[in-house]
Biopython code that builds the backbone (N, CA, C, O; Angstrom):
import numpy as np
from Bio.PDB.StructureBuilder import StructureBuilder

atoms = [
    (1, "UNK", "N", (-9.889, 21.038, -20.193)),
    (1, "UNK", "CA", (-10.106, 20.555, -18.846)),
    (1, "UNK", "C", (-9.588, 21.588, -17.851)),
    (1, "UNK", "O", (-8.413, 21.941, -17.954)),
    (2, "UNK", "N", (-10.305, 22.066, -16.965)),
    (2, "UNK", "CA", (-9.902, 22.855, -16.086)),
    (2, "UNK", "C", (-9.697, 22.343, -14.606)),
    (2, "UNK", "O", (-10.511, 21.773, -13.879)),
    (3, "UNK", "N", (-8.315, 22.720, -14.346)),
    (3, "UNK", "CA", (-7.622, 21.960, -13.186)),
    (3, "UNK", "C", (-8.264, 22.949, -11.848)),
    (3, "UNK", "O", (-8.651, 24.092, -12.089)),
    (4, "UNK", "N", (-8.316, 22.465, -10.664)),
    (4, "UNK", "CA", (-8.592, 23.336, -9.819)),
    (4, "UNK", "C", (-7.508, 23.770, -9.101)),
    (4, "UNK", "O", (-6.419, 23.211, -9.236)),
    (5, "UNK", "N", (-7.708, 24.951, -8.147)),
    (5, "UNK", "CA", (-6.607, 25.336, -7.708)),
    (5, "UNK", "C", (-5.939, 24.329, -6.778)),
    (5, "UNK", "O", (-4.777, 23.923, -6.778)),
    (6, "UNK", "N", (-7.307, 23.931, -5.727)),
    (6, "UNK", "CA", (-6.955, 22.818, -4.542)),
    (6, "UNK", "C", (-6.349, 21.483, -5.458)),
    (6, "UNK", "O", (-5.380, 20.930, -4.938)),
    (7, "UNK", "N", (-6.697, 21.069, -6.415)),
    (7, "UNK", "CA", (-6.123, 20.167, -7.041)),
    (7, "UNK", "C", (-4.518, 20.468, -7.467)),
    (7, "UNK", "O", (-3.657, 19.707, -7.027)),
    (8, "UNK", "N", (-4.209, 21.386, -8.172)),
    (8, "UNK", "CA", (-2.519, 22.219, -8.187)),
    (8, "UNK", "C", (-1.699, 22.121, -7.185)),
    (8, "UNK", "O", (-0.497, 21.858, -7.173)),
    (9, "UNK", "N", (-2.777, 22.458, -5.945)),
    (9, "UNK", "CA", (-1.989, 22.390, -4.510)),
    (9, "UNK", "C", (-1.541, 20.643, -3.920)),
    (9, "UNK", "O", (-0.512, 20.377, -3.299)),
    (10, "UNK", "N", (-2.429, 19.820, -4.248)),
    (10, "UNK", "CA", (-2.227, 18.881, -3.993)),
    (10, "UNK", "C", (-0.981, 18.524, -4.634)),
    (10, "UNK", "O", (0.131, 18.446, -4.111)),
    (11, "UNK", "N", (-1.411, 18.257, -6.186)),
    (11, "UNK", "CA", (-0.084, 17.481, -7.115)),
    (11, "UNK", "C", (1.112, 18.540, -6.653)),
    (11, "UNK", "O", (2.149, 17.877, -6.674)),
    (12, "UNK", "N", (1.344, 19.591, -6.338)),
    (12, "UNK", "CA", (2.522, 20.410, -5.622)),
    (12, "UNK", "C", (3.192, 19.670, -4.612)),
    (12, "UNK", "O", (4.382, 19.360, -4.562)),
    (13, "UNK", "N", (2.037, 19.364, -3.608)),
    (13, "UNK", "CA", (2.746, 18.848, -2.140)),
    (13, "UNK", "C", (3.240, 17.407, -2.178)),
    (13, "UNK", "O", (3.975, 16.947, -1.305)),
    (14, "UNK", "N", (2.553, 16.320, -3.828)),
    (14, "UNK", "CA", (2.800, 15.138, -3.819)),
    (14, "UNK", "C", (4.377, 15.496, -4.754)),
    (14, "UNK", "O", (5.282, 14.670, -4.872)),
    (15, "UNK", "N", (4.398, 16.651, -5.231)),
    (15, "UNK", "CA", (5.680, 16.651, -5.940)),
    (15, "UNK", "C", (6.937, 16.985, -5.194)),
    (15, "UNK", "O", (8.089, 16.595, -5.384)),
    (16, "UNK", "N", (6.560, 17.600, -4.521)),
    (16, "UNK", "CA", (7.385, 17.943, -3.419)),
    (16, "UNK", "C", (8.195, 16.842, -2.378)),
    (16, "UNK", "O", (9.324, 16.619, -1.940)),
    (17, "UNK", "N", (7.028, 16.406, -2.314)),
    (17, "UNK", "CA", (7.754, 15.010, -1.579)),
    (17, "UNK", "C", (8.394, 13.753, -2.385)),
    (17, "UNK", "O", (8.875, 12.736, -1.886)),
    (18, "UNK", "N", (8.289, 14.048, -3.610)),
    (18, "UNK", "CA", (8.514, 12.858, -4.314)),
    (18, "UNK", "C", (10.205, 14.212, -4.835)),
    (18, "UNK", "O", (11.096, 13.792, -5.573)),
    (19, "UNK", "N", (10.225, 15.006, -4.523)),
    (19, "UNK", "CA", (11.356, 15.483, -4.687)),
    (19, "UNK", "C", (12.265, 15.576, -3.559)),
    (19, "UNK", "O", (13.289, 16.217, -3.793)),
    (20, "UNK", "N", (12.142, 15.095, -2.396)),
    (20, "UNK", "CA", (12.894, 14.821, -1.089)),
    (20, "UNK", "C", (14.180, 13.523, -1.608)),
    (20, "UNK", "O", (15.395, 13.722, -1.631)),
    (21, "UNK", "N", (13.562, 12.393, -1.934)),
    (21, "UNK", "CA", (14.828, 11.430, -2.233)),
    (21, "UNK", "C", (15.290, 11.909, -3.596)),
    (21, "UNK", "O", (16.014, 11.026, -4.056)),
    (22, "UNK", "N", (15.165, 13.120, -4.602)),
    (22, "UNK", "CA", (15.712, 13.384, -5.928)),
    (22, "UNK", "C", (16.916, 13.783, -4.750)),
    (22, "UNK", "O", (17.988, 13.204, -4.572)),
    (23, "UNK", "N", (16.310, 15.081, -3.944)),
    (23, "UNK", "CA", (17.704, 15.966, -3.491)),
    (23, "UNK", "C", (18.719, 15.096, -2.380)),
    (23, "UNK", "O", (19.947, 15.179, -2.342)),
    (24, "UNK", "N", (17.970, 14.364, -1.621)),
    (24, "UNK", "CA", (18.832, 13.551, -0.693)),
    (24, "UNK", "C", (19.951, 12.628, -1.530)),
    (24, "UNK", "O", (20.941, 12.069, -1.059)),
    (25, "UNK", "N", (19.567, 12.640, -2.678)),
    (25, "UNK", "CA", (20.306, 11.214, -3.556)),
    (25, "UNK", "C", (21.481, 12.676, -3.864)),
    (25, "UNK", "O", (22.251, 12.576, -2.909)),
    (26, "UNK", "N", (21.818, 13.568, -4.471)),
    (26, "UNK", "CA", (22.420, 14.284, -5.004)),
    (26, "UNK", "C", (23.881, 14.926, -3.452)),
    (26, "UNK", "O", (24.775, 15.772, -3.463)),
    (27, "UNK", "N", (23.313, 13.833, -2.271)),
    (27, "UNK", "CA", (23.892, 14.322, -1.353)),
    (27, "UNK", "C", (24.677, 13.332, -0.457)),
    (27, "UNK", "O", (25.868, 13.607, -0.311)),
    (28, "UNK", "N", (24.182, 12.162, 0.202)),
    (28, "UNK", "CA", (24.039, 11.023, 0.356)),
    (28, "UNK", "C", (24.255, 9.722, -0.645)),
    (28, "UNK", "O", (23.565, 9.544, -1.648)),
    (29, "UNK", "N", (25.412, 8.765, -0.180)),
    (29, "UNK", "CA", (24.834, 7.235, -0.947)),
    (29, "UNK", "C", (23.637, 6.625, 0.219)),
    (29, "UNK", "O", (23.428, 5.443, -0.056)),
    (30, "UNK", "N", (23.075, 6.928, 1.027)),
    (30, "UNK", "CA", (22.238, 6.083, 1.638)),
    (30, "UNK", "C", (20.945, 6.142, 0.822)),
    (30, "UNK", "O", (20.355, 5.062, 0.824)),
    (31, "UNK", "N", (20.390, 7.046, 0.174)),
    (31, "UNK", "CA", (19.335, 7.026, -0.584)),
    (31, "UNK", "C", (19.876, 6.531, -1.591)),
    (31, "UNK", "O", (21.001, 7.003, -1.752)),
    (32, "UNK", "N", (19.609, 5.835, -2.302)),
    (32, "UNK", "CA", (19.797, 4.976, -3.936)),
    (32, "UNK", "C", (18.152, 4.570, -4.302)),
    (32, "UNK", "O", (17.548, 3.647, -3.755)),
    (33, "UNK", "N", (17.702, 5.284, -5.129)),
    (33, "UNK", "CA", (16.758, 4.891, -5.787)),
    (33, "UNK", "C", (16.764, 5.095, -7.333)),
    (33, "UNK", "O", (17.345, 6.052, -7.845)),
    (34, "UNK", "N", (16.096, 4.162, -8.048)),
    (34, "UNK", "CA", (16.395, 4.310, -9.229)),
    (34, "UNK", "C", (14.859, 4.584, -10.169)),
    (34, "UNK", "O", (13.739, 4.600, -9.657)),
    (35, "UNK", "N", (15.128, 4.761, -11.478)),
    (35, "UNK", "CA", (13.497, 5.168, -12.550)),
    (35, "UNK", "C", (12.506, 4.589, -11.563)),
    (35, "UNK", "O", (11.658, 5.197, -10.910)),
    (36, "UNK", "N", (12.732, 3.517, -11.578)),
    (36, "UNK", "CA", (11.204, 2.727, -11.397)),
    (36, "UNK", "C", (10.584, 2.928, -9.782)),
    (36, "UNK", "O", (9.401, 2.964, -9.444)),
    (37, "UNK", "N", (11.804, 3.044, -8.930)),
    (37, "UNK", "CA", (11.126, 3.609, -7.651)),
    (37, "UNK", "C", (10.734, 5.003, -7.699)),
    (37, "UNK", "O", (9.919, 5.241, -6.807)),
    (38, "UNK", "N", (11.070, 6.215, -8.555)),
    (38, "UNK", "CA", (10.239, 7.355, -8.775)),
    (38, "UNK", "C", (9.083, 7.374, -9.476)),
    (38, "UNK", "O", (8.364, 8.373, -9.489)),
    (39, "UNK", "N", (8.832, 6.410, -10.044)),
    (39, "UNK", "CA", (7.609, 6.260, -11.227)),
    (39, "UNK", "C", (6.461, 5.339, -9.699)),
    (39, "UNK", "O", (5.309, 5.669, -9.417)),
    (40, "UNK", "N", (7.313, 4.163, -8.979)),
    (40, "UNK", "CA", (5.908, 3.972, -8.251)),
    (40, "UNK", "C", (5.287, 5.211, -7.205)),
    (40, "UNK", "O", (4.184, 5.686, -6.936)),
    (41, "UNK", "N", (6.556, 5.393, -6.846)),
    (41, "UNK", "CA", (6.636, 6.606, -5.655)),
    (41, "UNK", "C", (5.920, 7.734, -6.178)),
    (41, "UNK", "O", (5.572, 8.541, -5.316)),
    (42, "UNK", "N", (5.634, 7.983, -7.264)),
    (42, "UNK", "CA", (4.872, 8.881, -7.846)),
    (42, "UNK", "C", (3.053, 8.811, -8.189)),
    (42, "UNK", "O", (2.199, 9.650, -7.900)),
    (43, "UNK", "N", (2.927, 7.739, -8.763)),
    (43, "UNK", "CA", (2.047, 6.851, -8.917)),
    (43, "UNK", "C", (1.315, 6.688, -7.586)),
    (43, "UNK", "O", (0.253, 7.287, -7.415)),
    (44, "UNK", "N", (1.897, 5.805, -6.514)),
    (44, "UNK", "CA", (1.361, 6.480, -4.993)),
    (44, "UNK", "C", (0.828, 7.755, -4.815)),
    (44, "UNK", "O", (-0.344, 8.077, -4.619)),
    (45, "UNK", "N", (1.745, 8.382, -4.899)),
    (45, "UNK", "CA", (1.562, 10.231, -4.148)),
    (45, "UNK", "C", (0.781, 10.557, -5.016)),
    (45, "UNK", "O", (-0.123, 11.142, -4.419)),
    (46, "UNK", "N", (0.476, 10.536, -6.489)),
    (46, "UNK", "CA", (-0.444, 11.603, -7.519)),
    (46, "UNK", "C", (-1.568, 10.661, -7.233)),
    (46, "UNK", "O", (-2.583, 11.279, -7.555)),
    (47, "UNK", "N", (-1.884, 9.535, -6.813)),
    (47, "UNK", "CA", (-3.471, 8.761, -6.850)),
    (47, "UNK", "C", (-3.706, 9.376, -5.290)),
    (47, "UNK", "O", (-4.182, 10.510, -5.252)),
    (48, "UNK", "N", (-3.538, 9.002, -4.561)),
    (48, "UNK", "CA", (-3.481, 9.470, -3.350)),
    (48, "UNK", "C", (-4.087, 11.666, -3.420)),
    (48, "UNK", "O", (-5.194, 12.148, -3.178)),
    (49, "UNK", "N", (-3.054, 12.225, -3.753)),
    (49, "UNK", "CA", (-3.814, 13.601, -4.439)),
    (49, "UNK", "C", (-4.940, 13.578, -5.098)),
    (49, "UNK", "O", (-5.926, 14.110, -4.589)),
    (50, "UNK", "N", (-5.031, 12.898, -6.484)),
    (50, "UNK", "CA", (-6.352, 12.994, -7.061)),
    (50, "UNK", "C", (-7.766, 12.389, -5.836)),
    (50, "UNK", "O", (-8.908, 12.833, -5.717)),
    (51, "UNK", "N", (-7.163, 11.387, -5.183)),
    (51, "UNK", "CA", (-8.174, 10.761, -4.454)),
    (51, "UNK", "C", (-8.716, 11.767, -3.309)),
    (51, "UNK", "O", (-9.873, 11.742, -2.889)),
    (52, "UNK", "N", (-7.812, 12.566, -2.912)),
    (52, "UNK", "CA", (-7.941, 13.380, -1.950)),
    (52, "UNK", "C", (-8.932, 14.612, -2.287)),
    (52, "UNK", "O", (-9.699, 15.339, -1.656)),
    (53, "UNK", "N", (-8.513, 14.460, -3.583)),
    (53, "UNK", "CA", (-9.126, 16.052, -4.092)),
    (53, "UNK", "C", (-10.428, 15.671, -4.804)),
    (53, "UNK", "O", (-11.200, 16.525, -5.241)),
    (54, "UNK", "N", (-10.657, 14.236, -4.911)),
    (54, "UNK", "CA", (-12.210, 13.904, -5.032)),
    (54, "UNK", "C", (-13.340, 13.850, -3.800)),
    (54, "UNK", "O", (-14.538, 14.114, -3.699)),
    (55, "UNK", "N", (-12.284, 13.360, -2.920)),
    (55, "UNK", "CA", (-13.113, 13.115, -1.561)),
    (55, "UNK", "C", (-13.660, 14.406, -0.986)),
    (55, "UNK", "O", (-14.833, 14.521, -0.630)),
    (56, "UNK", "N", (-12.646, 15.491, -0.904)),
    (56, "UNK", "CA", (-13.303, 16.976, -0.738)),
    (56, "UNK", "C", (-14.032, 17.923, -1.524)),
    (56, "UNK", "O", (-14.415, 19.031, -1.147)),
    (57, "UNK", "N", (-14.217, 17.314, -2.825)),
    (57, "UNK", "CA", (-15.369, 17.950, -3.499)),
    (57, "UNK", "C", (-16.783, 17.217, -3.557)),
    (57, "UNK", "O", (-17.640, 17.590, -4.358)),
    (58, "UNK", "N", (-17.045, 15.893, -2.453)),
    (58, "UNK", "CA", (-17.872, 15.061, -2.254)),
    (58, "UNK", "C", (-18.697, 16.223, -1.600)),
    (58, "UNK", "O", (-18.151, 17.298, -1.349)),
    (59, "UNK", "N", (-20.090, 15.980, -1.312)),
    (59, "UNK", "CA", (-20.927, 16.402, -0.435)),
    (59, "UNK", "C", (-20.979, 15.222, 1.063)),
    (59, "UNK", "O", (-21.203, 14.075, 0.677)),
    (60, "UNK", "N", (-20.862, 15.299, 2.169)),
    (60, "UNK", "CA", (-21.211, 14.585, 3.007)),
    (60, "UNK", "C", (-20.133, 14.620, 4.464)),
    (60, "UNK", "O", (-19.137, 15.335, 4.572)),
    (61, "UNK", "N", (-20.611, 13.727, 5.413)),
    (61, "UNK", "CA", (-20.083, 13.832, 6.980)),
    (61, "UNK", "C", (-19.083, 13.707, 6.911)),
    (61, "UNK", "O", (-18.423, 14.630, 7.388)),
    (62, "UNK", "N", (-18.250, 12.443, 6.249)),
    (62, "UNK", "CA", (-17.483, 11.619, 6.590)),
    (62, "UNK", "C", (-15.897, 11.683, 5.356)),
    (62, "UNK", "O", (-15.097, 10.789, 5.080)),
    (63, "UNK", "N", (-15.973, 13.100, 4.884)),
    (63, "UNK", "CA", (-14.601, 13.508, 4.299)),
    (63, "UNK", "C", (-13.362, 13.265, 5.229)),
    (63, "UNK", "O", (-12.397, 12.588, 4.877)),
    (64, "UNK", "N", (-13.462, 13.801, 6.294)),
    (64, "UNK", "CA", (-12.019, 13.377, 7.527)),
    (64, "UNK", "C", (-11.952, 12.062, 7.357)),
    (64, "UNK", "O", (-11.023, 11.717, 6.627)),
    (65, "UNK", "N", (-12.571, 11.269, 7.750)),
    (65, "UNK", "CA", (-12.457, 9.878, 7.775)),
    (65, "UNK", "C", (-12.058, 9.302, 6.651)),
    (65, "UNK", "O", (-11.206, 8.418, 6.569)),
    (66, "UNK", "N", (-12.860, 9.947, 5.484)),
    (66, "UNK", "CA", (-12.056, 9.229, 3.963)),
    (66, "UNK", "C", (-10.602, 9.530, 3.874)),
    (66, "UNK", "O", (-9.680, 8.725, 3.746)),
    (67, "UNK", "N", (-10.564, 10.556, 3.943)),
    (67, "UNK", "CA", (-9.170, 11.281, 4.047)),
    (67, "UNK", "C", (-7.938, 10.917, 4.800)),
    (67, "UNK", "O", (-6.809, 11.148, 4.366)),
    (68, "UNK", "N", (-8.172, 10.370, 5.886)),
    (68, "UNK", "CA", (-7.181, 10.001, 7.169)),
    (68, "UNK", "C", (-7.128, 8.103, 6.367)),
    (68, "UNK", "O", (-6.101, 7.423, 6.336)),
    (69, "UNK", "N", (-8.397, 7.684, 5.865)),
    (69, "UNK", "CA", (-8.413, 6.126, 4.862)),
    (69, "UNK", "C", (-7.119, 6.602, 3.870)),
    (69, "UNK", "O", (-6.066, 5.977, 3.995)),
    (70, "UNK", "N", (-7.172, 7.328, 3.224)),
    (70, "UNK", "CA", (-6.440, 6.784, 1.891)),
    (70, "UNK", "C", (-5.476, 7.492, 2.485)),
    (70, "UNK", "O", (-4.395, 7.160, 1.999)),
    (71, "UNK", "N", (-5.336, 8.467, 3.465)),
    (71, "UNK", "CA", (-3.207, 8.721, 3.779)),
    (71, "UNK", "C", (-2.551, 7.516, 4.514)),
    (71, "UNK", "O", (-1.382, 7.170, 4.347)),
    (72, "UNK", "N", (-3.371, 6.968, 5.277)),
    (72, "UNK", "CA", (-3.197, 5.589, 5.833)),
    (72, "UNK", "C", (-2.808, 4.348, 5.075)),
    (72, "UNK", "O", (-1.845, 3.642, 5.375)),
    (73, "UNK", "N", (-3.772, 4.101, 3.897)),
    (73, "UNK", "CA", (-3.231, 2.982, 2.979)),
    (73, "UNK", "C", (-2.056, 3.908, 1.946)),
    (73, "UNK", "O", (-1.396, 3.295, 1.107)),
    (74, "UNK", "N", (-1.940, 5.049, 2.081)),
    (74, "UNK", "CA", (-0.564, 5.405, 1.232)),
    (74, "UNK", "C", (0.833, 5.573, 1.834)),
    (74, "UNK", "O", (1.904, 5.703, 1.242)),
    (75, "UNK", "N", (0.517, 5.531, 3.452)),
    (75, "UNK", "CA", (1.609, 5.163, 4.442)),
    (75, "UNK", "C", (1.918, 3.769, 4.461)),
    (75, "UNK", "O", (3.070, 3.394, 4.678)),
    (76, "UNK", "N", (1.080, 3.054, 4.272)),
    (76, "UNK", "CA", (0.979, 1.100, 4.564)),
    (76, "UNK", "C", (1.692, 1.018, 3.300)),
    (76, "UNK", "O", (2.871, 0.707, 3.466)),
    (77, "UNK", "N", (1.344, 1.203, 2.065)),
    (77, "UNK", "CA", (1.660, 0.829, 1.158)),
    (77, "UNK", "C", (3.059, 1.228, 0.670)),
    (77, "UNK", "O", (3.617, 0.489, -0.141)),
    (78, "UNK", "N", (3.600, 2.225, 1.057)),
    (78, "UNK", "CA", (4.954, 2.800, 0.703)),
    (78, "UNK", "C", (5.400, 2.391, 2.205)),
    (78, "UNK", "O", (5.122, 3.562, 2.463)),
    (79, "UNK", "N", (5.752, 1.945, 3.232)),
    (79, "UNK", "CA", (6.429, 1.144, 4.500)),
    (79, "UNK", "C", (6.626, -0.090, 3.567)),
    (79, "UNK", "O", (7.690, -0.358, 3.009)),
    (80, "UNK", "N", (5.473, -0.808, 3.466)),
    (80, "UNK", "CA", (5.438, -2.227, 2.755)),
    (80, "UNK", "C", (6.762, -2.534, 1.558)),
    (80, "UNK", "O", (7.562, -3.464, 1.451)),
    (81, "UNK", "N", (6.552, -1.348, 0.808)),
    (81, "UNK", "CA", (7.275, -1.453, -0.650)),
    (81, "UNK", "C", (8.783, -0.827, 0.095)),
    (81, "UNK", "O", (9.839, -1.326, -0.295)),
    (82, "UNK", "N", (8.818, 0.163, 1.063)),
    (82, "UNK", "CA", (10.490, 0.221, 1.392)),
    (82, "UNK", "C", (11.001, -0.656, 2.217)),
    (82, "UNK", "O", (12.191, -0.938, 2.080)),
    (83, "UNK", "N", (10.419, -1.127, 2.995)),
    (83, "UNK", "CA", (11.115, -2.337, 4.316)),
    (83, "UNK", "C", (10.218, -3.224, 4.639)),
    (83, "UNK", "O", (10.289, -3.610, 5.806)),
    (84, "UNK", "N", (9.036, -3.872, 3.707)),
    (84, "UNK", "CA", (8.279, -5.059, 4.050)),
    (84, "UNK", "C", (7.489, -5.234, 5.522)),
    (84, "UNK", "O", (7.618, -6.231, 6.232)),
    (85, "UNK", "N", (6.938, -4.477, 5.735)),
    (85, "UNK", "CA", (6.781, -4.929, 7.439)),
    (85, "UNK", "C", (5.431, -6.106, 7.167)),
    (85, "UNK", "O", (4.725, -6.680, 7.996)),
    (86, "UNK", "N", (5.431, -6.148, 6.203)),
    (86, "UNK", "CA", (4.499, -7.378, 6.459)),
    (86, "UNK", "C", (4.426, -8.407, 5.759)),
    (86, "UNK", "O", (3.557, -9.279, 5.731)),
    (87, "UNK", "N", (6.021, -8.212, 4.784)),
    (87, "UNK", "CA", (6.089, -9.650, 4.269)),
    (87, "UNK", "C", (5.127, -9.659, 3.312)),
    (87, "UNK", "O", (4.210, -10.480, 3.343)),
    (88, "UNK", "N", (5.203, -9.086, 2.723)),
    (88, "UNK", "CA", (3.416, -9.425, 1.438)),
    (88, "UNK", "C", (4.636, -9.498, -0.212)),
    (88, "UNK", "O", (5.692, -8.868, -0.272)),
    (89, "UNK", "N", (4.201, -10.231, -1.124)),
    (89, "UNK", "CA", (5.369, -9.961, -2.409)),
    (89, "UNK", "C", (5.730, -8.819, -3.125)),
    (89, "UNK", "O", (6.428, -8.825, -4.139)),
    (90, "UNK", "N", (5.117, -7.582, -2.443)),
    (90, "UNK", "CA", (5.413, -6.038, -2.890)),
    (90, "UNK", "C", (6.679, -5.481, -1.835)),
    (90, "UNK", "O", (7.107, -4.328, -1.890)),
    (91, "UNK", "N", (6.949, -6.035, -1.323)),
    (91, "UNK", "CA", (7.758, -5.574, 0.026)),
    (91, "UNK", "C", (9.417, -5.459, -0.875)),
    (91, "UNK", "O", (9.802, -6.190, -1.788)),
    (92, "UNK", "N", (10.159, -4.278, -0.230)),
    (92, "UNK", "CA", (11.443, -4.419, -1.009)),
    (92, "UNK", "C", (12.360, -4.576, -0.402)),
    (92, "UNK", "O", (13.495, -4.212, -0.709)),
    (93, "UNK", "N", (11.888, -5.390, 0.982)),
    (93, "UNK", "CA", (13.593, -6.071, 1.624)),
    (93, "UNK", "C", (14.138, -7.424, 0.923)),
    (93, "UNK", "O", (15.210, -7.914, 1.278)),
]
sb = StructureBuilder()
sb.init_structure("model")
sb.init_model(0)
sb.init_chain("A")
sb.init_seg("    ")
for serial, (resi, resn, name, xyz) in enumerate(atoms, 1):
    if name == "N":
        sb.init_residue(resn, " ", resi, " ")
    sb.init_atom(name, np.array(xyz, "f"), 0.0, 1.0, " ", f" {name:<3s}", serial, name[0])
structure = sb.get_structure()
């Protein structure tokens, strides 16, 4: 299977950020997260990449718009799961 480069770049920038609370925790007690919040937090960020990196190898108008869709439900969805803003049973207040 051959990975693409833009695809490398993606899972990079989702790793990257999913490595912000590794280093903040090694510094800080205000970050406390444990396995299972790096495994969803990951799970988010790498679907979100793959999704991204399907949408731009699409042919058609409306890539921005897909694109600005799924960073949007991956902002909603990780707010939701750290401080509930909407009360739904995924919320982790």
């Amino acid at each position: 299977m051959i990975i693409s480069k833009r695809l490398k770049i993606l899972i990079g920038i989702a790793t990257l950020i999913l490595l912000i609370p590794l280093i903040a925790m090694q510094f800080t007690q205000e970050v406390n997260w444990n396995f299972t919040d790096f495994i969803v937090a990951g799970i988010l960020l790498y679907s979100a990449a793959i999704s991204i990196n399907f949408v731009i190898g699409k042919k058609g108008k409306s890539k921005v718009i897909l694109i600005i869709t799924i960073l949007i439900i991956l902002l909603l969805l990780w707010t939701e799961m750290a401080v509930g803003i909407f009360g739904s049973p995924i919320a982790g207040s």
